[in-house]
N, C-alpha and C positions, 0 to 999 in steps of 0.2 A: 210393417210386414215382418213376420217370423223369419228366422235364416232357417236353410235345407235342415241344417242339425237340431233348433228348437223343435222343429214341427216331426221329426224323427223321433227326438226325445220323449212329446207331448202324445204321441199314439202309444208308445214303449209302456207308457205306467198303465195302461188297460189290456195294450195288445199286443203283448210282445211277439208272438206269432206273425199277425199281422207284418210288425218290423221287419221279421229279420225273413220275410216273404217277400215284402219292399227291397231290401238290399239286395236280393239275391235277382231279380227282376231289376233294378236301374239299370239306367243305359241300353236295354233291351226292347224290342218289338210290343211285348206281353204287360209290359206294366200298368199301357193305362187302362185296358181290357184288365186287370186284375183289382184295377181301385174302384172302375164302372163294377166289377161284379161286385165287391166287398161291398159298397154304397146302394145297392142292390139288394145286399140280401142275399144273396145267389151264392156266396163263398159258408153258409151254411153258420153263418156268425147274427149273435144277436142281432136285437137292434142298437148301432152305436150313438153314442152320446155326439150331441151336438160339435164338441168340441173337437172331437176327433172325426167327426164328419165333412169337418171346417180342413183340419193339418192333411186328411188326404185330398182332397181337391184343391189344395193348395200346392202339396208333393205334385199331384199330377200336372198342374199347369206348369212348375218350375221343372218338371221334367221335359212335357213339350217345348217347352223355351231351350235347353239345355241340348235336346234331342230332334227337333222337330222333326224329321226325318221319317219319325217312329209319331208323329202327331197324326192321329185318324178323328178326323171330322165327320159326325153323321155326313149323310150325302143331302145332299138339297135337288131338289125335283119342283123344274120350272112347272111344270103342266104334266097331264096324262092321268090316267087311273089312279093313280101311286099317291097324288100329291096331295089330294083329300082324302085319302085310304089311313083309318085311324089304327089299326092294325099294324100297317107298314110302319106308321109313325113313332108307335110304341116299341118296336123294336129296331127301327134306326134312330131315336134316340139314347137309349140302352145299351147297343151294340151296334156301334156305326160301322164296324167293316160287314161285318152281315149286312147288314142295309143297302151297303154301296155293293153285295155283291146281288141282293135281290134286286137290286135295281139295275145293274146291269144283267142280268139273268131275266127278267121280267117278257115274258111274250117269246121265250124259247123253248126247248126241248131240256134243256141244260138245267133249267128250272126248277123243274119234276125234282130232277135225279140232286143238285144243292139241297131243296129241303127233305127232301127223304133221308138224307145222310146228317142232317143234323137233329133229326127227331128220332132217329134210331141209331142206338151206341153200337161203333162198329169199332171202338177202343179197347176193345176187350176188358170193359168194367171201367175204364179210366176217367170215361168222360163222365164233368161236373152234374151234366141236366140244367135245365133251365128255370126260371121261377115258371109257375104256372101260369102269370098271366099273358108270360112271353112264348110259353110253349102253345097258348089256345092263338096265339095273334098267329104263330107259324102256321098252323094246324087249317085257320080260318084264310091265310093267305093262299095258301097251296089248294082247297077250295074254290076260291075263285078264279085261281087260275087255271082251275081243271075245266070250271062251267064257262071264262071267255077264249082257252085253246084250248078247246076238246082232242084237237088232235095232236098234243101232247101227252093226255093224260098218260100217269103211268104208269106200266103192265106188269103188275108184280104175279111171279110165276114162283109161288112156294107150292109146298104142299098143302097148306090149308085154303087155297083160293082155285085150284085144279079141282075139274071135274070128276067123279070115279065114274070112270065105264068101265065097263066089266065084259 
């Protein structure tokens, strides 16, 4: 196994970006949500080479090891809707705190209003977006949970969804 600083080293010669994104993320909440998106696709970067697909999932584990604290595991779902839900799945493996927050959110009110706020930037332009086929699994969840708690659904009151009476 590579030491912290080979595998530091070995992303530096493609992606020094990458790096010095790394370093400023260690020790932090955000890191391994940053190597899940980069490994993804989603941080807006090619596609990386094997090698350096290898040094950050490596970083990430010697991070959880180092950090555990800050180690977010998809959530695991004994039973219910969720647990054969291939939508759910594609996006708690991807982004396990989402997961574990759809899943504790699943069959509420609170539900609605989680994905509504992460499928519409309320960052004022900051926020990254999603890849698309995580943005259709949110899209297709938030669906289902409108058709099995109808009395959730929820009631967006802009201007374009008001009726004009006159």
């Amino acid at each position: 196994m590579s030491s912290k600083n080979d595998l530091f080293r070995s992303i530096n010669t493609r992606s020094p970006d990458i790096v010095e994104r790394l370093i400023t993320l260690w020790g932090g909440p955000d890191l391994g949500a940053y190597i899940s998106d980069t490994l993804a696709g989603a941080n807006g970067k090619p596609e990386l080479r094997e090698d350096i697909r290898l040094a950050l999932s490596s970083l990430k584990a010697e991070h959880d090891r180092e950090f555990p604290q800050f180690c977010v595991r998809p959530a695991t779902v004994d039973g219910g809707i969720l647990a054969e839900n291939a939508e759910f799945m594609l996006v708690n493996s991807r982004f396990p705190r989402i997961g574990q927050r759809i899943l504790a959110t699943w069959g509420h009110s609170t539900f609605c209003d989680y994905v509504n706020e992460l499928l519409n930037d309320k960052r004022e332009g900051r926020r990254q977006g999603f890849p698309e086929d995580i943005m259709l699994a949110l899209f297709r969840l938030m669906q289902q949970h409108d058709k099995e708690f109808p009395q959730f659904v929820l009631k967006i009151t802009d201007i374009w969804t008001l009726t004009n009476k006159t």
